[in-house]
C-alpha positions as CSV (number, residue, x, y, z in Angstrom):
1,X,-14.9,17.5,-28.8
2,X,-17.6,19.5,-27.5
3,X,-18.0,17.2,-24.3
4,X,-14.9,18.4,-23.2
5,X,-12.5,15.2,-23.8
6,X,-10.3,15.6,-26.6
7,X,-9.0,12.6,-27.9
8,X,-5.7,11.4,-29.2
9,X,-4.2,13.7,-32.1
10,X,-7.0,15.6,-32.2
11,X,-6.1,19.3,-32.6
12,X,-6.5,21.8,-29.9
13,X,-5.2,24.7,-27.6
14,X,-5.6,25.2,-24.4
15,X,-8.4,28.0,-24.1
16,X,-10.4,27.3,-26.6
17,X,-13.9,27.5,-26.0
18,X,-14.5,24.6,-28.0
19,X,-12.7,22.8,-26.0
20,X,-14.3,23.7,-22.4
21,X,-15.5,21.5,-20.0
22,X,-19.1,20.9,-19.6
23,X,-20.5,21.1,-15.8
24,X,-21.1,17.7,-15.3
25,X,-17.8,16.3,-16.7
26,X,-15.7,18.9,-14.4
27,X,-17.4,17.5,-11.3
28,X,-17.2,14.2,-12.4
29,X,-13.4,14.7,-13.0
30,X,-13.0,16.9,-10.2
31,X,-14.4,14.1,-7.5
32,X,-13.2,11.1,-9.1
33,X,-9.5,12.1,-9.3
34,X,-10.0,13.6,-5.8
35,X,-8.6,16.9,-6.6
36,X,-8.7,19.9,-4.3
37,X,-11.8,21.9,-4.2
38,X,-10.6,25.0,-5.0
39,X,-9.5,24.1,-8.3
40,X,-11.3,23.5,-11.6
41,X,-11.3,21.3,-14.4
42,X,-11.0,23.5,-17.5
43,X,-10.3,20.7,-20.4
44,X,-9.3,16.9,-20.4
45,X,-6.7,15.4,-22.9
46,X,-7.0,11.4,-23.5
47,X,-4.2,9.9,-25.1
48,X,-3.4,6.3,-25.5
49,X,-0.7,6.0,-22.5
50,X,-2.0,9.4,-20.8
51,X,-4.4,11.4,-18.9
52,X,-3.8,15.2,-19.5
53,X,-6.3,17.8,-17.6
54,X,-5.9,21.8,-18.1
55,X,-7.0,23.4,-14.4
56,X,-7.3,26.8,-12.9
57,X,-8.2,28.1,-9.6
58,X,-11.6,29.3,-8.4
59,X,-10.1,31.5,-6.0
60,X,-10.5,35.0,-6.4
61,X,-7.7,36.5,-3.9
62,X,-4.3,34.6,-2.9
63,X,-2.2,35.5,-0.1
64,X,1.3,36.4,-0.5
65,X,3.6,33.9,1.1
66,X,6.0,36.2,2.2
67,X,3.8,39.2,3.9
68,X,0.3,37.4,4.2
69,X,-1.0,39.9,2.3
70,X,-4.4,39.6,-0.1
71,X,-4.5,40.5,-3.2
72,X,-6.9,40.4,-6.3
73,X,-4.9,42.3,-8.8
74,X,-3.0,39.7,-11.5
75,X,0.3,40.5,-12.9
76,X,0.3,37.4,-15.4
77,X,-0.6,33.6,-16.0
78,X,1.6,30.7,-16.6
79,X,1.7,27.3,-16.4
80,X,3.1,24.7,-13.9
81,X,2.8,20.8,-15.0
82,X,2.8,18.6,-12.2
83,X,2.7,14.5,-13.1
84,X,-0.3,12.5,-10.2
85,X,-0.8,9.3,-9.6
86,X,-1.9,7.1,-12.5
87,X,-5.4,6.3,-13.5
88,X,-6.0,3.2,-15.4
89,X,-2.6,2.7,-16.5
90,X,-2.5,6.3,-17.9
91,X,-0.1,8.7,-16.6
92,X,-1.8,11.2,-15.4
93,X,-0.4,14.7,-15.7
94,X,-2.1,17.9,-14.4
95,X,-1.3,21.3,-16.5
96,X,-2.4,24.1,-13.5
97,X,-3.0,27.8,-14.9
98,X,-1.3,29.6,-12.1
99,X,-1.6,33.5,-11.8
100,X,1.0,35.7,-10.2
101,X,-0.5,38.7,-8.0
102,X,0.4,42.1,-7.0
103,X,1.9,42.1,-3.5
104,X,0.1,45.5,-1.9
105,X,1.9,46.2,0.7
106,X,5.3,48.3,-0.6
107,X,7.2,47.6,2.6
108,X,7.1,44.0,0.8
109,X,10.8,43.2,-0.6
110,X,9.0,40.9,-3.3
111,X,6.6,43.1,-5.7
112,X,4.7,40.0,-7.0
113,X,4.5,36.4,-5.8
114,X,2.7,33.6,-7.6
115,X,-0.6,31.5,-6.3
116,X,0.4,28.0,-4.3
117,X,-2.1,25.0,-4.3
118,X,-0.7,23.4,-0.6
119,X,-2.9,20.8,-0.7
120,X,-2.2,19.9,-4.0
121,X,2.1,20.0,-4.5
122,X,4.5,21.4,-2.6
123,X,6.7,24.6,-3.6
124,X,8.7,24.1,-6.8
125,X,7.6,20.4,-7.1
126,X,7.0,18.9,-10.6
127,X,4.9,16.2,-8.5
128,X,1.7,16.1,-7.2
129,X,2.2,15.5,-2.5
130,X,0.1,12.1,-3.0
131,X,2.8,11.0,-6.4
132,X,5.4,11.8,-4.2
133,X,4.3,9.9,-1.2
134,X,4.1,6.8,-3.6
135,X,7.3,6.9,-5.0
136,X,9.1,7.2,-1.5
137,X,7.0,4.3,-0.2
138,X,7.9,2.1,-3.0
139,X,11.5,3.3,-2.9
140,X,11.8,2.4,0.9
141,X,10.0,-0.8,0.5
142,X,12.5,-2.0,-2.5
143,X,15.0,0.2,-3.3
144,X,16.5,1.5,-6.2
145,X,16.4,-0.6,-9.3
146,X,13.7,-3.2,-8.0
147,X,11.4,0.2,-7.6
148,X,12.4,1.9,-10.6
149,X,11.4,-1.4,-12.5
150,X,8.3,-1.6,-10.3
151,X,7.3,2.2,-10.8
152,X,8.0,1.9,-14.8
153,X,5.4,-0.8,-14.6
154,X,2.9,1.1,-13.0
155,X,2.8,3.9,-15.2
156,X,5.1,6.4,-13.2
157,X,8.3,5.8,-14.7
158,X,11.1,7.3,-12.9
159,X,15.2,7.1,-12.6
160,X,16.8,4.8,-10.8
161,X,18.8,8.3,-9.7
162,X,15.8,10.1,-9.0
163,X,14.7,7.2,-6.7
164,X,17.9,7.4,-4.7
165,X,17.3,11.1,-4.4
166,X,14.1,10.6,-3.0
167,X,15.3,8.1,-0.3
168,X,18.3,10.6,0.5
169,X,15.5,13.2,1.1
170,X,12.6,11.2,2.8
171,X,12.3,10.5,6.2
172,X,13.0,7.4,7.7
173,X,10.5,5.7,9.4
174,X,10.5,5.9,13.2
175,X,10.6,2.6,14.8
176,X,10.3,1.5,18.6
177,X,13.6,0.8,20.7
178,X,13.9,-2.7,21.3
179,X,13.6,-3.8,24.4
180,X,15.1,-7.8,24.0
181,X,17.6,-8.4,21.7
182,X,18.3,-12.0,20.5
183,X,21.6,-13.5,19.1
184,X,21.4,-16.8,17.1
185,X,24.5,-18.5,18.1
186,X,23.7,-21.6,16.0
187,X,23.5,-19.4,13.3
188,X,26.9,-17.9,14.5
189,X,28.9,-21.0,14.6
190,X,27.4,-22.5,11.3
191,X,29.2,-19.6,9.3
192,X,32.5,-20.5,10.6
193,X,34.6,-23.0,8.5
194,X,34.5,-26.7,9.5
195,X,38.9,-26.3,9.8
196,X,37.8,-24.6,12.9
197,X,36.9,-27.7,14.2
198,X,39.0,-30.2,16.1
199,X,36.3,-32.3,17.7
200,X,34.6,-35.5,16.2
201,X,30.9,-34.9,14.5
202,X,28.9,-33.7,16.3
203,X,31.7,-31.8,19.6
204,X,31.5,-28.8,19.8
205,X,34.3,-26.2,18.4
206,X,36.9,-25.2,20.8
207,X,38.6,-21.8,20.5
């Protein structure tokens, strides 16, 4: 426990200073799940189907999203769980300490606002950008039910619903314009039925 990795049904709590990091497992987390610099890697939960890691920001100021503001001065903490892309088969689901601020400014209508990690999730997701990306390439490459049976697989299991709602929210692809188009007759005339035909084998259907 004192490495920092906490293994299945041990007992902890986030906070703990038993349970902190050391340096070298932080970085080591830190660069090989490619997280954003500006956070860090408090404590690391490894379970038999999943990947839990407890981070916080390094930040000392954040900027209020509706004024641009700094501030420094925290109103409270709480905790926003966001599910990344899997690792070894392991779900992997980041727990992020978020603070709210102080807004300064009183010509602000909003008194506080909390800290956004951009680069990491966007607004109100409960997905990290890169898990989202996934899923909507998956979902236009298969579909539905094929990519909900393809994602379960892959240790992001998700709705066959949620899938749809992603497609009904992604953009589509841009494509060229065409600049030949082709028609397969043969094709065409090998749908129709063979009553159509008043010819011998072989003549051609007359209509």
């Amino acid at each position: 426990m004192r490495s920092g990795i906490i293994e299945e049904n041990d007992p902890h709590s986030p906070g703990d200073p038993l349970l902190k990091m050391n340096p070298l497992l932080a970085i080591f987390a830190t660069q090989f799940l490619l997280l954003p610099a500006d956070l860090h890697v408090e404590e690391v939960l490894l379970e038999k189907n999943r990947l839990m890691l407890v981070l916080s920001s390094t930040q000392l100021t954040a900027a209020c999203p509706y004024c641009s503001s700094l501030s420094a001065h925290v109103h409270s903490h709480y905790t926003r769980t966001l599910v990344d892309l899997p690792w070894k088969a392991r779900a992997v689901v980041l727990r992020v300490q978020v603070r709210r601020f102080f807004c300064p400014p009183a010509a602000c209508a909003h008194r506080t606002f909390a800290e956004q990690f951009p680069a990491l999730a966007p607004v109100f997701a409960r997905r990290t950008s890169r898990q989202l990306q996934r899923l909507c390439q998956i979902a236009l490459a298969l579909g539905g039910r094929p990519a909900a049976r393809l994602l379960s697989q892959q240790a992001m299991p998700t709705s066959f619903s949620t899938v749809l709602r992603l497609l009904r929210h992604s953009s589509v692809p841009s494509f060229p314009s065409p600049r030949v188009l082709g028609i397969d007759d043969f094709g065409a005339e090998k749908r129709r039925p063979l009553r159509h035909y008043t010819g011998g084998f072989g003549a051609p259907p007359s209509y």
